[in-house]
C-alpha positions as CSV (number, residue, x, y, z in Angstrom):
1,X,30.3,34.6,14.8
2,X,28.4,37.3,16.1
3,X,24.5,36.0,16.4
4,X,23.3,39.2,15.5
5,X,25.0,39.7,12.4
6,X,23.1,39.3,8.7
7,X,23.2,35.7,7.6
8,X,24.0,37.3,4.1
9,X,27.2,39.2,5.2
10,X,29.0,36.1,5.1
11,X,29.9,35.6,1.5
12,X,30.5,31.6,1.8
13,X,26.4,31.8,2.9
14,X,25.4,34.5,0.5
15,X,27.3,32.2,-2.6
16,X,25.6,29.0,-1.4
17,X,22.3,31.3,-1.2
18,X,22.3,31.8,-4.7
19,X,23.0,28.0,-5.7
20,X,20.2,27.0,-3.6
21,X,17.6,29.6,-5.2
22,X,18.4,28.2,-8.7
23,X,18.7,24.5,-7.5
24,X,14.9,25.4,-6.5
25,X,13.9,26.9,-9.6
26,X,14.8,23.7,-10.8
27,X,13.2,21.6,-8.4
28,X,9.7,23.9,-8.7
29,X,10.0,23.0,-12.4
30,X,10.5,19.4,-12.0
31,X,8.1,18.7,-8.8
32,X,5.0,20.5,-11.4
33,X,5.9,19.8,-14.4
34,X,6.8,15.7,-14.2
35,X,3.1,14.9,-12.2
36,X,1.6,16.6,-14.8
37,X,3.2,14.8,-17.7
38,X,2.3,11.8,-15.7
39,X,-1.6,13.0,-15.2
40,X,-1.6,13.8,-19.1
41,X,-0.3,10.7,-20.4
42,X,-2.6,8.5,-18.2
43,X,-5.4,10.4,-17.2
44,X,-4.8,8.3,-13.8
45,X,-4.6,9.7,-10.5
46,X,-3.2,6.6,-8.8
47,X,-0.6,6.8,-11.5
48,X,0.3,11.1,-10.5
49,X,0.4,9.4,-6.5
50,X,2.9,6.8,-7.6
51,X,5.1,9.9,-9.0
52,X,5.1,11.5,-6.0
53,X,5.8,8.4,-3.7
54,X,8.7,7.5,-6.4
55,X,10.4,10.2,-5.4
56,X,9.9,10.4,-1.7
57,X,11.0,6.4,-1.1
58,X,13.9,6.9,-2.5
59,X,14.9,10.4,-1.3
60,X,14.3,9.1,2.6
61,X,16.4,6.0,2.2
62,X,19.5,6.9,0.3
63,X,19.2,10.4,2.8
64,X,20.9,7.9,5.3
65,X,24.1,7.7,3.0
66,X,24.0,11.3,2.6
67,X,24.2,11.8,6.2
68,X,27.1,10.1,6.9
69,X,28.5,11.0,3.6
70,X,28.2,14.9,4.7
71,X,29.8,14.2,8.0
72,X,32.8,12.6,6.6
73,X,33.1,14.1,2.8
74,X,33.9,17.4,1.1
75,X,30.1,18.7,0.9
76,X,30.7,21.5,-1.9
77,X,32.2,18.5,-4.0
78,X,29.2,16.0,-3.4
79,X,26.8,18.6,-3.8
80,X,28.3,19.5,-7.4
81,X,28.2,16.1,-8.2
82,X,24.3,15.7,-7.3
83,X,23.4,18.6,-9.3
84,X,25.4,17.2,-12.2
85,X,23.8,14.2,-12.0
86,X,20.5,16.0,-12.3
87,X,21.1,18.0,-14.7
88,X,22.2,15.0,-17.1
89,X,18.9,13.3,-16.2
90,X,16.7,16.3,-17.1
91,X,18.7,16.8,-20.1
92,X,18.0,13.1,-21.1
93,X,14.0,13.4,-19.9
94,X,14.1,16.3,-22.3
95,X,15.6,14.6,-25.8
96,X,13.6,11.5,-25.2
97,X,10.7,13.4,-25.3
98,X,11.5,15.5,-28.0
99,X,12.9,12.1,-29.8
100,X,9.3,10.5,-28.9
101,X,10.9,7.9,-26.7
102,X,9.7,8.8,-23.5
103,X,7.7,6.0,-21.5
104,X,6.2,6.0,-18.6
105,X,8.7,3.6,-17.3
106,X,11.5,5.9,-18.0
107,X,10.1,8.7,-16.4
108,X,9.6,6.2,-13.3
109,X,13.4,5.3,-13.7
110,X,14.3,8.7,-13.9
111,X,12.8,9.9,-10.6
112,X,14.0,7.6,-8.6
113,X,17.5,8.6,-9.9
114,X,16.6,12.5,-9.6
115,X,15.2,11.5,-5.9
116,X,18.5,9.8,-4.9
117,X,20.8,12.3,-6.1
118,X,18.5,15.1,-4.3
119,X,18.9,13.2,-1.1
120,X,22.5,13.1,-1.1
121,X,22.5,16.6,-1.7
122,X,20.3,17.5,0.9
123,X,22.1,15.8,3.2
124,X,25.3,17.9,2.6
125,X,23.1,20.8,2.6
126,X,21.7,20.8,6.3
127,X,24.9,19.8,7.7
128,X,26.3,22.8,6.0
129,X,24.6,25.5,7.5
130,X,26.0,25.4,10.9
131,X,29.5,25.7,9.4
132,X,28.7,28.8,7.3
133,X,26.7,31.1,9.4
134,X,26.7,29.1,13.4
135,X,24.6,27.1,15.4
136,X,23.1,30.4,16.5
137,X,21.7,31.3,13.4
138,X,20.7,28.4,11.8
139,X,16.8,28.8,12.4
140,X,17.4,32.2,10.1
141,X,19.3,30.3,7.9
142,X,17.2,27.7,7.2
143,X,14.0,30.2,6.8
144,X,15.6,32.2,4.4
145,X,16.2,29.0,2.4
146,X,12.6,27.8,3.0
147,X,11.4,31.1,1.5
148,X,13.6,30.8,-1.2
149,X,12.5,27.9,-1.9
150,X,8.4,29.0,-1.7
151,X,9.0,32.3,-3.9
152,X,10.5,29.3,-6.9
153,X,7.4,27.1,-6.0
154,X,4.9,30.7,-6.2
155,X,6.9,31.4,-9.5
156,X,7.7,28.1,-11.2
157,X,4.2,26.4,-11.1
158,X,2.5,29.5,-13.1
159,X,5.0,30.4,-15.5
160,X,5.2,26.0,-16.1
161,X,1.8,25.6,-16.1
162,X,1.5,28.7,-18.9
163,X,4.4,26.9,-20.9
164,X,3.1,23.9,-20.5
165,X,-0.7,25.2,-21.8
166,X,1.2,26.5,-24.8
167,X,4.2,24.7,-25.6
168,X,4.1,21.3,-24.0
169,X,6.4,20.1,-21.0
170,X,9.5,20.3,-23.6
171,X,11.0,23.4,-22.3
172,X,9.6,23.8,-19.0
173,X,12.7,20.1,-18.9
174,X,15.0,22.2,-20.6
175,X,14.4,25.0,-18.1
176,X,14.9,22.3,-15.3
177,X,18.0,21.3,-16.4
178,X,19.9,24.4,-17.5
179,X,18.9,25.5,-13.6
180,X,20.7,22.8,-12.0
181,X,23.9,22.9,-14.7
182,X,24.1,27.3,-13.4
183,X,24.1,26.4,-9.7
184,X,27.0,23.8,-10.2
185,X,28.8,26.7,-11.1
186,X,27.2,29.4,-8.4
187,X,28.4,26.2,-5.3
188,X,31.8,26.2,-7.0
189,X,32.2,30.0,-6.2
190,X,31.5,28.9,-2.4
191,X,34.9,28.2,-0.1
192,X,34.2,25.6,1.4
193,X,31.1,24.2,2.8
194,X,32.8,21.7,5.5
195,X,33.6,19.5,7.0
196,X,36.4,20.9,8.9
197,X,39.2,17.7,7.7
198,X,37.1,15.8,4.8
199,X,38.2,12.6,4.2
200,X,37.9,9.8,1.3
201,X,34.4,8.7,0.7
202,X,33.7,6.2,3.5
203,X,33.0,2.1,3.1
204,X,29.3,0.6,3.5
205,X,30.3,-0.5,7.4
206,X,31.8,2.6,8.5
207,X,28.5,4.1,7.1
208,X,26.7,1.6,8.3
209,X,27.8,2.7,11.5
210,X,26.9,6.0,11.0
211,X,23.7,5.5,10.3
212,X,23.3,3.3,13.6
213,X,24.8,6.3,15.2
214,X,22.3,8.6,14.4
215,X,19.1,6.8,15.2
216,X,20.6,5.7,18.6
217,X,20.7,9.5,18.9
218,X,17.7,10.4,17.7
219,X,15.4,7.6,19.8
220,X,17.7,8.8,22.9
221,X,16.1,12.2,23.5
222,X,12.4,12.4,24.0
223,X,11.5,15.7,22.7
224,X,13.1,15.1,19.1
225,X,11.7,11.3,18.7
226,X,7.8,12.8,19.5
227,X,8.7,15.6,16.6
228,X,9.9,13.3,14.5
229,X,7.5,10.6,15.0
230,X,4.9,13.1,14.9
231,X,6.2,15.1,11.5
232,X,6.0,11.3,10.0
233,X,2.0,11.6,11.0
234,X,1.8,14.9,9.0
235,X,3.6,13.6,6.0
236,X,1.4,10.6,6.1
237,X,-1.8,12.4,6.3
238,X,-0.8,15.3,4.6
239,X,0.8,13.6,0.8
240,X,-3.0,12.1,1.1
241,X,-4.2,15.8,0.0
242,X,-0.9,16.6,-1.8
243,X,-0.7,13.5,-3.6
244,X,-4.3,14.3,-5.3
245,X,-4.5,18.0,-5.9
246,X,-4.3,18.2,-9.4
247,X,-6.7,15.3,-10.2
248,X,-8.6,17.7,-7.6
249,X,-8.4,20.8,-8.9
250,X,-8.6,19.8,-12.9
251,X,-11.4,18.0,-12.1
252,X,-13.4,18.8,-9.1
253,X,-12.5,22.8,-9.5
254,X,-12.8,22.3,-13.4
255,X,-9.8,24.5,-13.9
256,X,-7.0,24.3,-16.6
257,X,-3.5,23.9,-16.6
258,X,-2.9,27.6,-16.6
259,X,-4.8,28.1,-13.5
260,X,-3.7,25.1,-11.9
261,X,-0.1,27.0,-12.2
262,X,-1.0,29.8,-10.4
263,X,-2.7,28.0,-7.7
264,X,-0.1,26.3,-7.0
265,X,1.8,29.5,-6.8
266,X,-0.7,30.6,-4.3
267,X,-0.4,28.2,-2.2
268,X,3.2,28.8,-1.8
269,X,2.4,32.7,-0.8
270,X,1.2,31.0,2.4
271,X,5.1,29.0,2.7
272,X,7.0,32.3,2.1
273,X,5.2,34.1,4.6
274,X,5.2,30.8,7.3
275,X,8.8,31.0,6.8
276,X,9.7,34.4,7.0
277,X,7.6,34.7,10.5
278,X,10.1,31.7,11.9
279,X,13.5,33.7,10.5
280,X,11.8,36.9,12.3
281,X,10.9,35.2,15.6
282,X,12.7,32.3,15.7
283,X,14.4,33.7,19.1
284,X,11.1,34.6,20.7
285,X,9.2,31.7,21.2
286,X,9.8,28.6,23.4
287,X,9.9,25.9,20.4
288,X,7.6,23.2,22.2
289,X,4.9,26.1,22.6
290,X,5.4,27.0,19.2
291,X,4.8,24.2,17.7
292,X,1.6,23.3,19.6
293,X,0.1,26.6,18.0
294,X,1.5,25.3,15.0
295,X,0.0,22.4,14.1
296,X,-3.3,24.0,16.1
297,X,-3.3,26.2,13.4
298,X,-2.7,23.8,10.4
299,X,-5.7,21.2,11.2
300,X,-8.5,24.5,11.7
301,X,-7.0,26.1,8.6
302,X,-7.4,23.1,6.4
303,X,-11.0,22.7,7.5
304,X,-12.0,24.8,4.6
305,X,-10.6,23.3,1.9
306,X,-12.4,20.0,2.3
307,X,-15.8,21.7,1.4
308,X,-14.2,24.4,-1.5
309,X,-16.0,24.2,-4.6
310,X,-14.0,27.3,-6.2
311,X,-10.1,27.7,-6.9
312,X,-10.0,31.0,-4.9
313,X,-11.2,29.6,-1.7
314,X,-9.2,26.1,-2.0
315,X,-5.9,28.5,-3.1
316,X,-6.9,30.9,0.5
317,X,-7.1,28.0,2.9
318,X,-4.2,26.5,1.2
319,X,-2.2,28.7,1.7
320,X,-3.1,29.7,5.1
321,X,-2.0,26.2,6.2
322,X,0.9,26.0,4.2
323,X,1.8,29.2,6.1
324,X,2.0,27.2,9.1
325,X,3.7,24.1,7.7
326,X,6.5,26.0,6.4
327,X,6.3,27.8,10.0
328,X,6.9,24.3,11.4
329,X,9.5,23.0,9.4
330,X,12.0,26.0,10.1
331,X,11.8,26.0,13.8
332,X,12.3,22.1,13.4
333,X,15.4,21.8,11.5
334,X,16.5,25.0,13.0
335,X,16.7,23.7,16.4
336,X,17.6,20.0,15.3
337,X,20.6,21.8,14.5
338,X,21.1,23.6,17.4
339,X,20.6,20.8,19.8
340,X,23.1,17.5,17.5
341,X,26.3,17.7,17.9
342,X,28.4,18.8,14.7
343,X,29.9,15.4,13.9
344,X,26.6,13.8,13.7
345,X,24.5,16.6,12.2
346,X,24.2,14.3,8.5
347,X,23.5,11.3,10.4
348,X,21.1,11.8,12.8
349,X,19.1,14.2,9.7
350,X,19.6,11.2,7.7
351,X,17.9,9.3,10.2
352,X,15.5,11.8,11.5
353,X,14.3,12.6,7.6
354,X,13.8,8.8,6.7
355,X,11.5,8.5,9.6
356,X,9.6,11.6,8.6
357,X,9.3,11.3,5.1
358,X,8.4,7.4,5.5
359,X,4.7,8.4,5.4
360,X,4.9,9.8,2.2
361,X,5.2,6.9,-0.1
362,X,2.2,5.5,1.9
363,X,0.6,8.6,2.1
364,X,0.7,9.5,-1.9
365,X,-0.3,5.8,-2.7
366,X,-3.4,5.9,-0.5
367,X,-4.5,9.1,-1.5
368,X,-3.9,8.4,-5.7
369,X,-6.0,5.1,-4.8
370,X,-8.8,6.6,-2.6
371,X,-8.9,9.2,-5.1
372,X,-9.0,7.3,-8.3
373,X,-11.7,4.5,-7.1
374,X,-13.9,7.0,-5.0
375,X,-12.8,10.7,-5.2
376,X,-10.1,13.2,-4.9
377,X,-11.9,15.3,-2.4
378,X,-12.2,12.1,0.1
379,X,-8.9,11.8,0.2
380,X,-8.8,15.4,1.5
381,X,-11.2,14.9,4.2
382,X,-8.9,11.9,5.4
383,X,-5.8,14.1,5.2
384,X,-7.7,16.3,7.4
385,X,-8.9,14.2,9.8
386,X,-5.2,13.2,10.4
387,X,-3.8,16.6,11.0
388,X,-6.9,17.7,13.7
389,X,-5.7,13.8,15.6
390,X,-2.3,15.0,15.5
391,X,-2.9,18.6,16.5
392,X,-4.6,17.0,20.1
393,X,-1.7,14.1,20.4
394,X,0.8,17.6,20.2
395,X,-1.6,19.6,22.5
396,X,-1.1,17.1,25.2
397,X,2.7,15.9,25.0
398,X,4.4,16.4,27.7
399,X,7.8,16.4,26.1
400,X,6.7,18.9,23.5
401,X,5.0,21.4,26.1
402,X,8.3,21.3,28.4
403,X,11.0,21.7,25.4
404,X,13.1,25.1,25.7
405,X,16.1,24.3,24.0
């Protein structure tokens, strides 16, 4: 395919475009409006950090299965079935709560199933972007999916919070499941989505295998282990901050749900316009320079936000960073593509994402704990303290400075 040709002018891409957008209307819904149920049925913000890590452990560890289902499995198929699982489990979140039967145990339960499914379906969708627009393209592809995603998170979190203000989280779940039943239907309009000869789903050795495939290629090239071992640092540090912000904004920012919606929607201002600079320029820059500016920018952004005693100024510097997060993450998985070799794109992003999302579950737990015994905003300055030591360990990486690919 021609590299300078739209992404959208292939209509397998511009179909699977659309699924996605819903999938992460869905997944905006969900990601605001479960924490919060949690936070308003216990008041607890170690409870609101143990959501969060529920579905990041999870999510990392069956994203290994994923992987090296995606190489070896028909992708549109899998992915179907991960959003049909989905939407069955909103659908039940939402009669149990309208029944009065939801428990804080079943919400648990139900995460860790949503998590699961959502990595298996991640996994077919990173390995699918190569095969519908080319290696060459698959920085833009990737950004216009990241934006996607960041205009649902700018619009879910306002119009959930306002529902939620009003009518409860009752049909911001209904919402959340009728989005993930529509993009079954919008993936199903998609040809194919690869691989080129799917086969039968795979036994636990051959998949074992896979897996051992992918981390012997991901430890075997310098440059992508110090990204990925360095992406695990942000994750770590960063869920510390995530992990706590509506404990921090409700109560240290004194704001209510409604505004807690459209900071959150803020915020993701910041992620649209990170990503949209990486599909523009992803071409321009040497990546290993990039990124050092990158994750410059992030740690002296963030400053800010550890002394903010108003919404506007936490939602500014927020979003500022989050600008150069989303930056980050597209140039990442962009040329993570560009550099694995097709047969071993799921698996070594199966292995590549357990590493990096490993410091989440540690990170939401020790934020939700700092926060609840001492105070949200400490958690913060820890989470920031982390991303200025990481900005000087990427400053001074030789690996880093010297990548080109």
């Amino acid at each position: 395919m021609a590299a300078e040709r739209s992404i959208f002018a292939e209509r397998g891409f511009a179909y699977y475009f659309g699924g996605q957008a819903l999938s992460y209307v869905g997944d905006g819904l969900r990601t605001f409006a479960l924490p919060l149920l949690v936070f308003h049925l216990t008041h607890s913000a170690l409870s609101t950090g143990i959501t969060y890590a529920l579905e990041i452990v999870p999510f990392a560890l069956v994203g290994l299965v994923g992987g090296s289902l995606a190489d070896r499995i028909d992708r549109r198929r899998m992915m179907i079935a991960c959003d049909l699982a989905r939407f069955l489990i909103m659908a039940a979140f939402a009669t149990a709560y309208y029944r009065g039967w939801l428990t804080l145990p079943m919400l648990y339960v139900g995460i860790v199933l949503l998590a699961s499914a959502a990595a298996i379906f991640l996994g077919g969708q990173q390995s699918s972007i190569p095969h519908l627009v080319g290696t060459a393209r698959s920085t833009k592809a990737t950004a216009a999916l990241i934006a996607a995603e960041q205009t649902s998170n700018l619009v879910t979190p306002p119009i959930g919070g306002a529902i939620f203000s009003v009518a409860g989280p009752l049909p911001a779940l209904i919402a959340n499941a009728c989005t993930y039943l529509i993009s079954q239907f919008t993936l199903a309009l998609v040809p194919t989505l690869g691989p080129d000869a799917p086969g039968p789903i795979p036994s636990m050795r051959v998949i074992a295998a896979d897996i051992a495939r992918g981390f012997r290629h991901l430890m075997g090239d310098r440059a992508l282990t110090a990204v990925t071992l360095t992406s695990f640092g942000l994750n770590l540090f960063g869920m510390m901050a995530v992990a706590v912000l509506i404990p921090f904004v409700k109560n240290d920012l004194a704001a209510s749900d409604v505004v807690l919606g459209f900071a959150f929607g803020g915020i993701s201002i910041g992620s649209i316009l990170g990503a949209l600079i990486a599909g523009r320029y992803a071409s321009h820059w040497p990546l290993g320079i990039a990124l050092q500016i990158a994750y410059a920018l992030d740690a002296i952004l963030y400053i800010p936000v550890m002394f903010a005693h108003s919404v506007p100024v936490f939602v500014l510097f927020s979003a500022l960073a989050s600008a150069s997060g989303s930056f980050q993450v597209a140039q990442i998985v962009g040329w993570r593509m560009r550099i694995t070799p097709s047969d071993k794109l799921g698996s070594v992003f199966g292995a590549a994402r357990l590493v990096v999302l490993s410091g989440i579950g540690p990170g939401a737990y020790i934020g939700g704990l700092v926060a609840q015994n001492y105070d949200p905003r400490i958690s913060i300055i820890i989470s920031e303290i982390g991303f200025i030591l990481i900005a000087f360990y990427m400053a001074f990486n030789r690996a880093i400075r010297e990548e080109r690919r």
